[in-house]
Backbone as CSV, one residue per row, in Angstrom:
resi,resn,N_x,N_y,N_z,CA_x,CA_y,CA_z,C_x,C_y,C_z
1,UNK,41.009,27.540,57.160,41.356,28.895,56.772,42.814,28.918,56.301
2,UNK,42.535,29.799,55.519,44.226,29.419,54.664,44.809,31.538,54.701
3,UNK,46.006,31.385,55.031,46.482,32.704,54.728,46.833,33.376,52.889
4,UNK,47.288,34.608,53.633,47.547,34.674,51.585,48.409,34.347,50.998
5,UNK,49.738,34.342,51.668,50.626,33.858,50.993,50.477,32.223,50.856
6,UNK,49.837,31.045,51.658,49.344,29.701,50.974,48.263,29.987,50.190
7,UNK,47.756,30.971,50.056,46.417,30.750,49.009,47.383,30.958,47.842
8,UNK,47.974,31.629,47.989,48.611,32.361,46.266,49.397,30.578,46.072
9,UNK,50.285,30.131,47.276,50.788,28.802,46.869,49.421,27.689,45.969
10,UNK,48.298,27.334,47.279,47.616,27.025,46.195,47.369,26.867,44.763
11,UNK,46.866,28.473,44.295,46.350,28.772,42.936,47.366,28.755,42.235
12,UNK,48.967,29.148,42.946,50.081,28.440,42.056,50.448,27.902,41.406
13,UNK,49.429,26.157,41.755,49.512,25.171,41.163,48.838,24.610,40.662
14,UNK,47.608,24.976,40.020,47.028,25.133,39.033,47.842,25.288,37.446
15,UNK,48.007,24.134,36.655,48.262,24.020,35.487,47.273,24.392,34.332
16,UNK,48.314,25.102,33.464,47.647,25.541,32.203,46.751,24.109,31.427
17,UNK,45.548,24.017,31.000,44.983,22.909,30.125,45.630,22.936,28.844
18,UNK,45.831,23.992,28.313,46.455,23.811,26.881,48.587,23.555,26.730
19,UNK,48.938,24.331,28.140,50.246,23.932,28.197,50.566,23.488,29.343
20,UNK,50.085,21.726,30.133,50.310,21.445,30.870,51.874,21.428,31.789
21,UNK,52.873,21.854,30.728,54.155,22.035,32.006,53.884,23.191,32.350
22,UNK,53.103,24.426,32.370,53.466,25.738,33.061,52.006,25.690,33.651
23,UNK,52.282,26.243,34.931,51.297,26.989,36.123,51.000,27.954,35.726
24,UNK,49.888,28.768,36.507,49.174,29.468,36.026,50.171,30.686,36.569
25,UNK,50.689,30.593,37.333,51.503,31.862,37.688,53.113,31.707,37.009
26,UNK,53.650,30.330,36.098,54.499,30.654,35.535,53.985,31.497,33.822
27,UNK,53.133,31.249,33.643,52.293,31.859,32.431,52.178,33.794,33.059
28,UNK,51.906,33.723,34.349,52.185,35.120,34.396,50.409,35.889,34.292
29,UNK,49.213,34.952,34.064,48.163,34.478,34.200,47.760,35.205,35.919
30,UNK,48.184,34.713,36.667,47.916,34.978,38.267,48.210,36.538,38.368
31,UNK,46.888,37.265,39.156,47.727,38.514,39.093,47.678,38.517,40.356
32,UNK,46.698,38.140,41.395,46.086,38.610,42.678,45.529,37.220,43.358
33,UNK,46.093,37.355,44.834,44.801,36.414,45.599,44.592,36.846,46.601
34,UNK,43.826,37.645,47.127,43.182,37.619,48.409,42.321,36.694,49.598
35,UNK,42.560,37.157,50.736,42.039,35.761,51.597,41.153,37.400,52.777
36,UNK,40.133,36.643,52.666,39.032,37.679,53.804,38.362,36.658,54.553
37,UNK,38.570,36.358,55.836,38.459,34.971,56.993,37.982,33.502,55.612
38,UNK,37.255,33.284,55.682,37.368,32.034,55.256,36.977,31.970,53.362
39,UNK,37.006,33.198,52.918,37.164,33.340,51.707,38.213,33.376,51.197
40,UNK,38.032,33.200,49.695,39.623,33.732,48.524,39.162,34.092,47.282
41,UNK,39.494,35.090,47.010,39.457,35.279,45.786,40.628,35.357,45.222
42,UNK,40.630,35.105,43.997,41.657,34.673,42.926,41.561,35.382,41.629
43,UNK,42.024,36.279,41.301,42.213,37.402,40.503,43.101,36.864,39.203
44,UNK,42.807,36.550,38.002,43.188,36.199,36.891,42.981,37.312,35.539
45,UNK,44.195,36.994,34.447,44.477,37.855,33.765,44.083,36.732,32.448
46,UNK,43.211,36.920,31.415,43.651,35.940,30.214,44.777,36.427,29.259
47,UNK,45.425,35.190,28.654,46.420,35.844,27.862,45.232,36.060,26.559
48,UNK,44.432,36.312,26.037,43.812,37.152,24.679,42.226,36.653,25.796
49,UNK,41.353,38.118,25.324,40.256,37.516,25.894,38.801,36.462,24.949
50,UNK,39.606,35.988,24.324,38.624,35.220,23.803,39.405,33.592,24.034
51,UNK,40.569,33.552,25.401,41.082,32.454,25.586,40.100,31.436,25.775
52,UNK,40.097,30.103,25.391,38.972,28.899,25.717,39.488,28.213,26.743
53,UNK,40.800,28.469,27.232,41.013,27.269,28.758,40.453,28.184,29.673
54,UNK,40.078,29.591,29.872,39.605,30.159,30.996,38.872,29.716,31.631
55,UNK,37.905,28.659,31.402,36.476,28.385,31.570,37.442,27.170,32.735
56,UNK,38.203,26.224,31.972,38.882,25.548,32.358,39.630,25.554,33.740
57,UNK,40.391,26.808,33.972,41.317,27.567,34.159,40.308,27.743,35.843
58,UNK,39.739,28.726,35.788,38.426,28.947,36.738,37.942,27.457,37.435
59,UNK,37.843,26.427,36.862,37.307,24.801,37.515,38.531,24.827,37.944
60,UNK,39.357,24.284,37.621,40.859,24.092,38.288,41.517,24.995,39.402
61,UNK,41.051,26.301,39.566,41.759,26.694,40.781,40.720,26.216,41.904
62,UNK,38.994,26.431,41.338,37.815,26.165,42.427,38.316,24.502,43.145
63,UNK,38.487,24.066,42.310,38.835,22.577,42.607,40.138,22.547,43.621
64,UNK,41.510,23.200,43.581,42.240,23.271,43.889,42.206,23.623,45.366
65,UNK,41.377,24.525,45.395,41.016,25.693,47.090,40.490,23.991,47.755
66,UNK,39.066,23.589,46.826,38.265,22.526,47.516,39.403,21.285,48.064
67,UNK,40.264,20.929,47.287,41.196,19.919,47.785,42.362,20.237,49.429
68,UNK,41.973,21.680,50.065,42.513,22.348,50.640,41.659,22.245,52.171
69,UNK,40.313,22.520,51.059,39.368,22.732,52.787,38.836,24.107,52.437
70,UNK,38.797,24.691,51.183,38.375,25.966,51.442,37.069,26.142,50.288
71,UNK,35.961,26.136,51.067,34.789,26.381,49.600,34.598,27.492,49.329
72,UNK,34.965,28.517,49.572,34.247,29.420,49.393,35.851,30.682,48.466
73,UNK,35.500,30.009,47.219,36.324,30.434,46.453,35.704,31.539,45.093
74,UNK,35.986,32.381,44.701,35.288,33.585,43.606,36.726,33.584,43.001
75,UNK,36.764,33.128,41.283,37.382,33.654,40.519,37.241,34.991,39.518
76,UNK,37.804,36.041,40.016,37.554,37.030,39.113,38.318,37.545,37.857
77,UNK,38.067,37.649,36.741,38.811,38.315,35.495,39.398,39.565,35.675
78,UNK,40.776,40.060,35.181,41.206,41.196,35.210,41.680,41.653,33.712
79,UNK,40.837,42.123,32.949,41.293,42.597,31.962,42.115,43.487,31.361
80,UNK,42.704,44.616,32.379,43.262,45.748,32.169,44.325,45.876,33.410
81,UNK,45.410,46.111,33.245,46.278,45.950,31.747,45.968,44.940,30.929
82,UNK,46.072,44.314,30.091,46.550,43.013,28.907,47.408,42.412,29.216
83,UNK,47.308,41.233,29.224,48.596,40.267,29.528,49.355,40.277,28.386
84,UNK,50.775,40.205,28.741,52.020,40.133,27.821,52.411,39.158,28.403
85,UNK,53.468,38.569,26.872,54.187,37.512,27.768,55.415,37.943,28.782
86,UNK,55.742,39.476,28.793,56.724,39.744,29.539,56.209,39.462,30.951
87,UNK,55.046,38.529,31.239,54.825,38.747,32.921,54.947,37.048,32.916
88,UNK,55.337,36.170,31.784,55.534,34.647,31.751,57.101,35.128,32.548
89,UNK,57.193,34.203,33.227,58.356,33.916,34.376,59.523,33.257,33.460
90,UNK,60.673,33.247,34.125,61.827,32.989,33.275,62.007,31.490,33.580
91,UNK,61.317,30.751,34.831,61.272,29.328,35.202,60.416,29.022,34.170
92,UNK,59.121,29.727,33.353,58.334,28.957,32.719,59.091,29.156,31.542
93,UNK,59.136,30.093,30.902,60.160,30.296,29.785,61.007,28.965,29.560
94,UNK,61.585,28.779,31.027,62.722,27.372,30.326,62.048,26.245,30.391
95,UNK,60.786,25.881,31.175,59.738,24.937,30.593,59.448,24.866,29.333
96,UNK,58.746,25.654,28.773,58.494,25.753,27.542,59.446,25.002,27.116
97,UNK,60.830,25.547,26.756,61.715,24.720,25.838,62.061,23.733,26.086
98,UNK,62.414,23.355,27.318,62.200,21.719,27.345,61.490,20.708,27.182
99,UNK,60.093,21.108,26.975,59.344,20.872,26.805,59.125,20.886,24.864
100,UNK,59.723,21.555,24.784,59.890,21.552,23.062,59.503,22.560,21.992
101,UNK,58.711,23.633,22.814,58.030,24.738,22.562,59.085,25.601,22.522
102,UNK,59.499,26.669,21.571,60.492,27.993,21.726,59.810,28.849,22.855
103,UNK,60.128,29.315,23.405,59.693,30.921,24.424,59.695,32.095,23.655
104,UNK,58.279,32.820,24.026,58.643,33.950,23.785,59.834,34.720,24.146
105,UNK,60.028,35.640,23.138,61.401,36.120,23.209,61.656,37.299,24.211
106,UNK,62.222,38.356,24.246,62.629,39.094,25.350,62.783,40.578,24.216
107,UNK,63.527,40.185,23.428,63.060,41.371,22.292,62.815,40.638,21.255
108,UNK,62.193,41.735,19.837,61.587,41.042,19.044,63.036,41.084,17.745
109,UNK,64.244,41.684,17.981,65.331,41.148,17.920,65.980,39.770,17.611
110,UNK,65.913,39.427,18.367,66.443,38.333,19.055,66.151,36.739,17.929
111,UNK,67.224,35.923,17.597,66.563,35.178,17.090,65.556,33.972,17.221
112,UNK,64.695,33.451,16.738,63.455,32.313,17.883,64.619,30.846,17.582
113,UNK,65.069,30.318,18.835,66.129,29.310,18.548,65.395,28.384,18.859
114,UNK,65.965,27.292,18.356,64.778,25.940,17.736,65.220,25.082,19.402
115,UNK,64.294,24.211,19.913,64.100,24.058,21.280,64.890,22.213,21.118
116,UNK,64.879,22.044,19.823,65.971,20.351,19.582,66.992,20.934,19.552
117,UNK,67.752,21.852,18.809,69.144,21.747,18.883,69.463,23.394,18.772
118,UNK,68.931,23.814,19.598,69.211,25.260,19.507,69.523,26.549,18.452
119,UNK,69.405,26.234,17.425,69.697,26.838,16.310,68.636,27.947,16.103
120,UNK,69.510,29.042,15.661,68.377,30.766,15.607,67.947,30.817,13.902
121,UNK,68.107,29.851,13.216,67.440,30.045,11.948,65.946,29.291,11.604
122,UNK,65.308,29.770,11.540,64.078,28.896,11.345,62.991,30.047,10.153
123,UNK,61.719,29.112,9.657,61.238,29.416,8.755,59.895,29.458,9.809
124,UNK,59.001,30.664,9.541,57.581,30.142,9.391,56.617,29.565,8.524
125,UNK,55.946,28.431,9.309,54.704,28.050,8.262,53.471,28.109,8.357
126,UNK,53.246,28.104,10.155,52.086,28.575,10.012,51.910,29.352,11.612
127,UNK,50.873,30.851,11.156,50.807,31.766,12.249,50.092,31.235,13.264
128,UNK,49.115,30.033,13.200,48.717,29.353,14.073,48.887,28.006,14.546
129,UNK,49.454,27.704,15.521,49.738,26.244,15.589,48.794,25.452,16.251
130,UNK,48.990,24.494,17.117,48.056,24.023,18.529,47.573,24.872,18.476
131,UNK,47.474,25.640,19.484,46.545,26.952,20.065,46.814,28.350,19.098
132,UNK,46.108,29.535,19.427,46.440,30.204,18.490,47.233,31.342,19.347
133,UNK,48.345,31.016,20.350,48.888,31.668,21.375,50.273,31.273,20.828
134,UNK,50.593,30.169,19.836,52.163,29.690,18.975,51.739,29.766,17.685
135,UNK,52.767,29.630,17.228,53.288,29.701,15.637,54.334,28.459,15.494
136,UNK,53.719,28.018,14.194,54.068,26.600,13.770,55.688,26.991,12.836
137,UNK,56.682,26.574,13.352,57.703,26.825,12.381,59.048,25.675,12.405
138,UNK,59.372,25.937,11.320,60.407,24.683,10.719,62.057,24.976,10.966
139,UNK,62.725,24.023,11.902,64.536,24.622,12.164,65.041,24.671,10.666
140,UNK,65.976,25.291,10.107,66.852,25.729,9.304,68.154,23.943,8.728
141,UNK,68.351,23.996,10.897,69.653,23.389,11.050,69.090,21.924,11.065
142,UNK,68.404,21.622,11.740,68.004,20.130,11.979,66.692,19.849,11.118
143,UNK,65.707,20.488,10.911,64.793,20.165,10.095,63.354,20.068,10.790
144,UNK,63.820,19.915,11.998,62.240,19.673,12.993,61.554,20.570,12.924
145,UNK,60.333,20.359,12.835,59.586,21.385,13.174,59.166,21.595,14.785
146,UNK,59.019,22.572,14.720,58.114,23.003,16.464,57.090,24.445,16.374
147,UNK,56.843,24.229,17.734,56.086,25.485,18.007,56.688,26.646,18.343
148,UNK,56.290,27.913,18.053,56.704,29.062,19.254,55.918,30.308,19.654
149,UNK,55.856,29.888,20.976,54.824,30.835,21.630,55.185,31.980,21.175
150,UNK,54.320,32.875,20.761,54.573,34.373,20.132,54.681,35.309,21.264
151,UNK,55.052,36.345,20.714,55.683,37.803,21.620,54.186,38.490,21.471
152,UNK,53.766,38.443,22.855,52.470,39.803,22.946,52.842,40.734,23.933
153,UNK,53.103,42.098,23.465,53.215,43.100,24.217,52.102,44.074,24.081
């Protein structure tokens, strides 16, 4: 039997399939976990609902509880509100860029600074990159290209 605050540790650590440096709760993904005696449920948000790691997403926390001692796990969807990236954490945020990916931004202001050498000028080329959660775009200053996770509010 696990309490709630280790269950939420648990499902914590559960990694994204499509952006393996961020957890599911640095994605901002995690909304809820409840523990009722030897149950848990695990309350998830998709970032767009036609996401394809959900399926994913759902095996990986079930798996996670099981590596614990706990079978009796129910993942449920929460669709409402909509996930924004304003609920991605500011620890995952600086994953992302080290990782090489820009972060969504904080306003839509703000310039998207390139994650090699920091520079706020860049070009887009394409609205979909890897996944269709970034945008494929080219630095100004250095020339690299990268990704950047887009602003959903």
């Amino acid at each position: 039997m696990v309490t709630g605050p280790q269950a939420w540790e648990v499902a914590a650590t559960v990694v994204d399939p499509e952006i393996p440096v961020l957890t599911i709760a640095d994605l901002g993904i995690l909304r809820e976990v409840h523990v009722e005696g030897d149950a848990v449920e695990v309350v998830i948000t998709p970032t767009y609902s036609g996401c394809p790691a959900m399926d994913q997403i759902r095996q990986d926390i079930e798996a996670a509880f099981q590596a614990v001692g706990v079978n009796l796990v129910t993942v449920s969807t929460k669709l409402s509100p909509a996930w924004t990236t304003d609920w991605m954490s500011t620890e995952g945020k600086a994953k992302l860029n080290d990782f090489g990916i820009a972060p969504p931004r904080t306003r839509s202001d703000e310039p998207i600074l390139c994650p090699q050498c920091s520079a706020g000028g860049s070009r887009l080329v394409s609205e979909f990159a890897s996944t269709a959660c970034k945008a494929l775009r080219v630095c100004e200053s250095c020339g690299e290209p990268f990704d950047h996770f887009k602003e959903l509010r």
